[in-house]
C-alpha positions as CSV (number, residue, x, y, z in Angstrom):
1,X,17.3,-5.2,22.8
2,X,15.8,-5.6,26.3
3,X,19.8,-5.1,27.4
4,X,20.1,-1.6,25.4
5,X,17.5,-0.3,26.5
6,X,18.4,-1.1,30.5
7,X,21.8,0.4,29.8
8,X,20.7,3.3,27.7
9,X,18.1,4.5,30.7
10,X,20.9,4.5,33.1
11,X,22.7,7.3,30.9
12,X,19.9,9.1,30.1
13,X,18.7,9.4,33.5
14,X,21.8,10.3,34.5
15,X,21.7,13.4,31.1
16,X,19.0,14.5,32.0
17,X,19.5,15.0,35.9
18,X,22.7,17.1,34.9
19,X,21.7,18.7,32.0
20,X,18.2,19.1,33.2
21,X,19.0,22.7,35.3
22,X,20.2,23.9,31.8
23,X,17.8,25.6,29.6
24,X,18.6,23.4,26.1
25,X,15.6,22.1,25.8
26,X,15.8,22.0,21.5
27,X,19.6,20.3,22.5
28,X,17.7,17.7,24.3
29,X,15.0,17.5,22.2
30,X,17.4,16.8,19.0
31,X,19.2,14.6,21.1
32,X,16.1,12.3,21.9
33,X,15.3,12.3,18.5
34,X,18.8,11.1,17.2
35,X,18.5,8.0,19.9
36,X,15.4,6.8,19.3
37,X,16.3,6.9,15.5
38,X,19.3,4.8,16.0
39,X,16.8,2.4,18.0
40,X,15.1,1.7,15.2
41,X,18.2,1.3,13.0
42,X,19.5,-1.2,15.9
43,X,16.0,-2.8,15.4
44,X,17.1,-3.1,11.6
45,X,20.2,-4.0,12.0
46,X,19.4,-7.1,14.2
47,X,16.6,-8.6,11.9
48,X,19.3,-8.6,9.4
49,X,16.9,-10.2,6.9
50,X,13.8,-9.4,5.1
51,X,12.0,-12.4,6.1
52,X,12.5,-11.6,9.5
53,X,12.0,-7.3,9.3
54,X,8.5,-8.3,7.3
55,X,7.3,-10.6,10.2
56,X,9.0,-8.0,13.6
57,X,7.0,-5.1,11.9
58,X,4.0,-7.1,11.5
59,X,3.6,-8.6,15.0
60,X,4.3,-4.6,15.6
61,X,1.2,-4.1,13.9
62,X,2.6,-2.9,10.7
63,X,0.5,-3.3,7.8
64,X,1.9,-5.5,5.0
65,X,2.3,-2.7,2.3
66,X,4.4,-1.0,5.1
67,X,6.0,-4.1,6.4
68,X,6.4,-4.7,2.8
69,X,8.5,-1.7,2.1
70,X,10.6,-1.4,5.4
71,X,12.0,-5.2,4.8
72,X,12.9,-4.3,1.4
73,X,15.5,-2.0,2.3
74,X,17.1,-3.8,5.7
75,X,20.7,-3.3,4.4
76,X,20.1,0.5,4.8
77,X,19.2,0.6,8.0
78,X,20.7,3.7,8.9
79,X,18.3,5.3,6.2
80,X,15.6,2.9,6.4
81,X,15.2,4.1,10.2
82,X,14.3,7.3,8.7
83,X,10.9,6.5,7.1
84,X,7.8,4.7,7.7
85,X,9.3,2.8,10.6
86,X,8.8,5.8,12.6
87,X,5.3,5.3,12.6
88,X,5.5,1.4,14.3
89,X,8.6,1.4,16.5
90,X,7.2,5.3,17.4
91,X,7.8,7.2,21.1
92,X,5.0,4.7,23.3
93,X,7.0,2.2,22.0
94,X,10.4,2.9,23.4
95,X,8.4,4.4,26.6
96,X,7.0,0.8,27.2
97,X,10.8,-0.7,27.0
98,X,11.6,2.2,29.5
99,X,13.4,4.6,28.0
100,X,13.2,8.1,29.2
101,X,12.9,11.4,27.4
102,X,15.4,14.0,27.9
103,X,13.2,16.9,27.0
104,X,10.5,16.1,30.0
């Protein structure tokens, strides 16, 4: 993940500094929101498992009723990625692996 998120802030930096004069800041915004949701389906997708979702989103600090529910469903990641996983793998999450926003 550590390898995504290197090569993802290389584009984005790079978005943002030429889309950044333009005023499109919902654009952006909708835009940031779409990538950080495929994050968190990447996140899915590379747990594979259930065993392995429960115990990511609990060393995330993810209750076990929540943990619970997210690992249930880790074959629909793309919708999974959706629901309460928002609230664990959220925004000061991806800020502390470095990704920028393109809104700022």
């Amino acid at each position: 993940m550590k390898a995504v998120a290197e090569e993802l802030r290389r584009y984005l930096l790079g978005w943002r500094g030429y889309f950044g004069i333009v005023h499109t800041n919902r654009v952006l915004a909708k835009q940031d929101e779409w990538i950080r949701r495929r994050l968190r389906a990447i996140h899915l997708k590379q747990w594979k498992r259930g065993r392995t979702a429960f115990r990511e989103l609990r060393a995330r600090g993810a209750s076990k009723r929540v943990a619970a529910e997210v690992a249930g469903h880790t074959k629909r990641w793309w919708r999974t990625s959706r629901g309460v996983i928002h609230h664990i793998l959220n925004i000061p999450y991806f800020n502390q692996m470095g990704i920028p926003h393109l809104d700022e």
